[in-house]
C-alpha positions as CSV (number, residue, x, y, z in Angstrom):
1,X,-71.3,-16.1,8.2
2,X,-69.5,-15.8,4.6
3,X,-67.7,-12.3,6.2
4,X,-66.2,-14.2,9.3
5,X,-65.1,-17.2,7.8
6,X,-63.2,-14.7,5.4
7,X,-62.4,-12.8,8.1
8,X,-60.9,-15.7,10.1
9,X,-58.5,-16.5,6.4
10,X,-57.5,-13.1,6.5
11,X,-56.4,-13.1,9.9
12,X,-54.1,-16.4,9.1
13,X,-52.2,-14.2,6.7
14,X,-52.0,-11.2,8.8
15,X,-50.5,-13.6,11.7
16,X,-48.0,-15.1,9.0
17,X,-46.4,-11.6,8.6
18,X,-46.7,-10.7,12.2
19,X,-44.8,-14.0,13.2
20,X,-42.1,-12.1,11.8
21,X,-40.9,-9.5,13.7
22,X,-42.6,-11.2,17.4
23,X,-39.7,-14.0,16.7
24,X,-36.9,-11.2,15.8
25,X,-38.1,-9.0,18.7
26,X,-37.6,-13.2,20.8
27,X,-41.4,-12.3,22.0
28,X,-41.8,-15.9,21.8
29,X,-44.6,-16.3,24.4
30,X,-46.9,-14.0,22.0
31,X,-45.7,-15.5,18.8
32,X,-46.9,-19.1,20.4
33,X,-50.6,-17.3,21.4
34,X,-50.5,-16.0,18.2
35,X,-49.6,-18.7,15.9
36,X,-52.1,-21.4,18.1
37,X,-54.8,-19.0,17.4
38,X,-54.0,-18.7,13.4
39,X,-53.8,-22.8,13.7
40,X,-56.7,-23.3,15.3
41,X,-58.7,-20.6,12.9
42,X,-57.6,-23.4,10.3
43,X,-59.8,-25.9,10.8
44,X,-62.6,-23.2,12.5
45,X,-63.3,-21.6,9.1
46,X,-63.3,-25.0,7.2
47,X,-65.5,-26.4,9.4
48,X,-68.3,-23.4,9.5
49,X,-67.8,-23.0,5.8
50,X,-68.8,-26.6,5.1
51,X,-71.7,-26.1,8.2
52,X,-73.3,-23.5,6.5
53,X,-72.5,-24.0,2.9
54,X,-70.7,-20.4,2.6
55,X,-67.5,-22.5,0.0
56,X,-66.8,-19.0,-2.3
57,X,-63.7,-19.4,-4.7
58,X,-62.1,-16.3,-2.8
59,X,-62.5,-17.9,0.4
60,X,-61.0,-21.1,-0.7
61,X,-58.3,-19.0,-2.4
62,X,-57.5,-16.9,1.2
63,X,-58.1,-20.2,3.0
64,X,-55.3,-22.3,1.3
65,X,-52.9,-19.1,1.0
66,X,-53.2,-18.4,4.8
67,X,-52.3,-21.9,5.5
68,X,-49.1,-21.8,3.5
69,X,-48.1,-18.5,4.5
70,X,-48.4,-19.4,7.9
71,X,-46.5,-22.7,7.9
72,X,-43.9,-21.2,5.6
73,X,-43.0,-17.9,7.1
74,X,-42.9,-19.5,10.5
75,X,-40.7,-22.4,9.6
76,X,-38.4,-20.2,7.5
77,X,-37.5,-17.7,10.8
78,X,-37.1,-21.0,12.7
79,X,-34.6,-22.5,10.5
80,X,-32.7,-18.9,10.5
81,X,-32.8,-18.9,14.4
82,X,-31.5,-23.1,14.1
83,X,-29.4,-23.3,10.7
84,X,-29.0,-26.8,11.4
85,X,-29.8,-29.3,9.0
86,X,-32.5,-31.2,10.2
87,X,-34.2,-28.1,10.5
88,X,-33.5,-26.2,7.0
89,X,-33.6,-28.9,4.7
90,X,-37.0,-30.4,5.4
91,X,-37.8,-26.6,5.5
92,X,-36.7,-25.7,1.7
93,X,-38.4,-29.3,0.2
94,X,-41.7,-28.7,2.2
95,X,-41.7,-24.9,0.7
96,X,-40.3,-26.2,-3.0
97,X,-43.2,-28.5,-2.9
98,X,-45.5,-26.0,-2.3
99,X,-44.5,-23.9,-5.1
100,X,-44.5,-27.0,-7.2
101,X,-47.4,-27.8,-6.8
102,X,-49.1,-24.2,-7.2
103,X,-47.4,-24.4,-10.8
104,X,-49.2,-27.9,-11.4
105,X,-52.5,-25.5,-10.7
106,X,-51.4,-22.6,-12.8
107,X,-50.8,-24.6,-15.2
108,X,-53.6,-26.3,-15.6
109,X,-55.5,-22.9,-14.6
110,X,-54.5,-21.9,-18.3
111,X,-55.8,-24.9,-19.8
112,X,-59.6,-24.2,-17.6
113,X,-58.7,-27.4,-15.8
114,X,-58.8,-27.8,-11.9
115,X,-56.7,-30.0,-10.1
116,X,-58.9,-31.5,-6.9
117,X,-57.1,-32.6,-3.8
118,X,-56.2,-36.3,-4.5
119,X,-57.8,-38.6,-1.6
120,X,-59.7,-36.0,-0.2
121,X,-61.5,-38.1,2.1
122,X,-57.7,-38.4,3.6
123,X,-55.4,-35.9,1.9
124,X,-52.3,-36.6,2.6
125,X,-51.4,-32.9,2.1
126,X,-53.9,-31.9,5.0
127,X,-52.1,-34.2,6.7
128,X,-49.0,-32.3,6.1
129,X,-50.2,-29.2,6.6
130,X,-51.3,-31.1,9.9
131,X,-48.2,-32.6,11.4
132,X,-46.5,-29.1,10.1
133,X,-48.1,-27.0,12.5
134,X,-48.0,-29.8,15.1
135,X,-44.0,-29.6,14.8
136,X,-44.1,-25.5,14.4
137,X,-46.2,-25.6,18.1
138,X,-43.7,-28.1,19.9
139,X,-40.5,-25.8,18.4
140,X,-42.1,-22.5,19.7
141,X,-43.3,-24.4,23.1
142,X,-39.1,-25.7,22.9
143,X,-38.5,-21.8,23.1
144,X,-41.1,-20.5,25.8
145,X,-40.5,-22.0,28.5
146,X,-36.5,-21.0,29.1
147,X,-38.7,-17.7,28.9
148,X,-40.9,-18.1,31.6
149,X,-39.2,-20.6,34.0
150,X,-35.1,-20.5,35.1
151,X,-34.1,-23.8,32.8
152,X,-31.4,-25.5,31.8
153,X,-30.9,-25.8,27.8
154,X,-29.4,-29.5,28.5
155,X,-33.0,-30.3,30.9
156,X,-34.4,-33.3,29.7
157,X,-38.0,-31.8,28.9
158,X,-36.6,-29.4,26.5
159,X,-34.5,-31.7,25.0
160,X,-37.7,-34.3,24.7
161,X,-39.6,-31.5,23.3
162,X,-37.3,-30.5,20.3
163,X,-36.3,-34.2,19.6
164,X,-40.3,-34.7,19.3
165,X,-40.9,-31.3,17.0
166,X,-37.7,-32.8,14.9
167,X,-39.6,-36.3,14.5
168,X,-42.8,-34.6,13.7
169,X,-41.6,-31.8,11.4
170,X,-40.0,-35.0,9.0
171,X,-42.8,-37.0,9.1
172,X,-44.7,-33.7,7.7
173,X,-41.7,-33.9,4.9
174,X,-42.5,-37.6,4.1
175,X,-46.1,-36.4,3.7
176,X,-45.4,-33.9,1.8
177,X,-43.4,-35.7,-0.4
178,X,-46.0,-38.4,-0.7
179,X,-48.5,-36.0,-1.6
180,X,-46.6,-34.1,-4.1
181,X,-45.7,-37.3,-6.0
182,X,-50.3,-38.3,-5.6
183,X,-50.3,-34.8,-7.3
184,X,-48.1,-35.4,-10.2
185,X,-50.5,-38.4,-11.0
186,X,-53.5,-36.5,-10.8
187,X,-51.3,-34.1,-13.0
188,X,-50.6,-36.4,-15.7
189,X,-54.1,-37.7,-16.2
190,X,-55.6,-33.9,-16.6
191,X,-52.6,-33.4,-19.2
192,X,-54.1,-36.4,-20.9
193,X,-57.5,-34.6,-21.3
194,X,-55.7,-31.7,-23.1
195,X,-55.8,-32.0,-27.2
């Protein structure tokens, strides 16, 4: 069970990368399959790892790198293919967050101090991660179906559909800036611990 729970990590970061090139080649329709299936494997593995008490330190470290790989290569090609504002900038502060708070961890790595998810009964940062992939679906759903039906870009579905991915991908910002800021607190008080 350990192996396929790994196994199911390491196929979230092989679908980050292969995301990629299926959106520059517009194979949109197998970047959606794709990118469901590396969602969905999200909560599969954390869910059998807790059933079956299989938690390794490499699997948690695949497991949380999958998930940002994931979100951020996916979101990055989307805001290239809509360099509009409402798309890019909640893009680079979700990403920046992420690397902020990885330095938190290093940091406190160096001092042989770990940093726990704050809340994590309700992490806001697995909400995040969450209502990203929520808003990543809707924008890739927004660019299948002109694919497989003859549609209008004006039609009102499609129009309903990226207004709804918009909404969603900035209430994953105000999470993650929520979360970054529950972070820094838990931050500070571990500094406090260091003589």
């Amino acid at each position: 069970m350990k192996f396929f729970v790994n196994f199911l990590s390491a196929f979230r970061i092989c679908a980050s990368f292969a995301i990629i090139p299926l959106l520059m080649l517009g194979l949109y329709t197998t970047t959606l399959i794709v990118y469901f299936l590396a969602a969905a494997s999200d909560w599969f593995d954390g869910y059998l790892a807790r059933k079956y008490a299989v938690c390794t330190k490499i699997g948690g470290v695949m497991d949380h790198t999958g998930d940002k790989l994931l979100v951020a290569n996916t979101l990055i090609m989307l805001a290239v293919m809509m360099p509009v504002w409402f798309i890019v900038v909640p893009t680079i502060v979700m990403i920046a967050r992420d690397l902020y708070i990885s330095g938190l961890r290093e940091f406190l790595g160096t001092q042989k101090i770990e940093m726990p998810v704050p809340h994590a009964r309700f992490s806001l940062g697995k909400v995040k991660t969450t209502l990203q992939m929520v808003a990543t679906i809707a924008f890739l759903t927004w660019l299948v179906i002109p694919q497989m039906i003859s549609i209008a870009p004006s039609n009102r579905t499609l129009i309903v559909i990226f207004e709804q991915a918009v909404t969603i991908l900035w209430l994953a910002l105000i999470a993650s800036v929520v979360s970054a800021a529950q972070y820094t607190q838990t931050f500070i008080k571990k500094l406090q611990k260091i003589k």
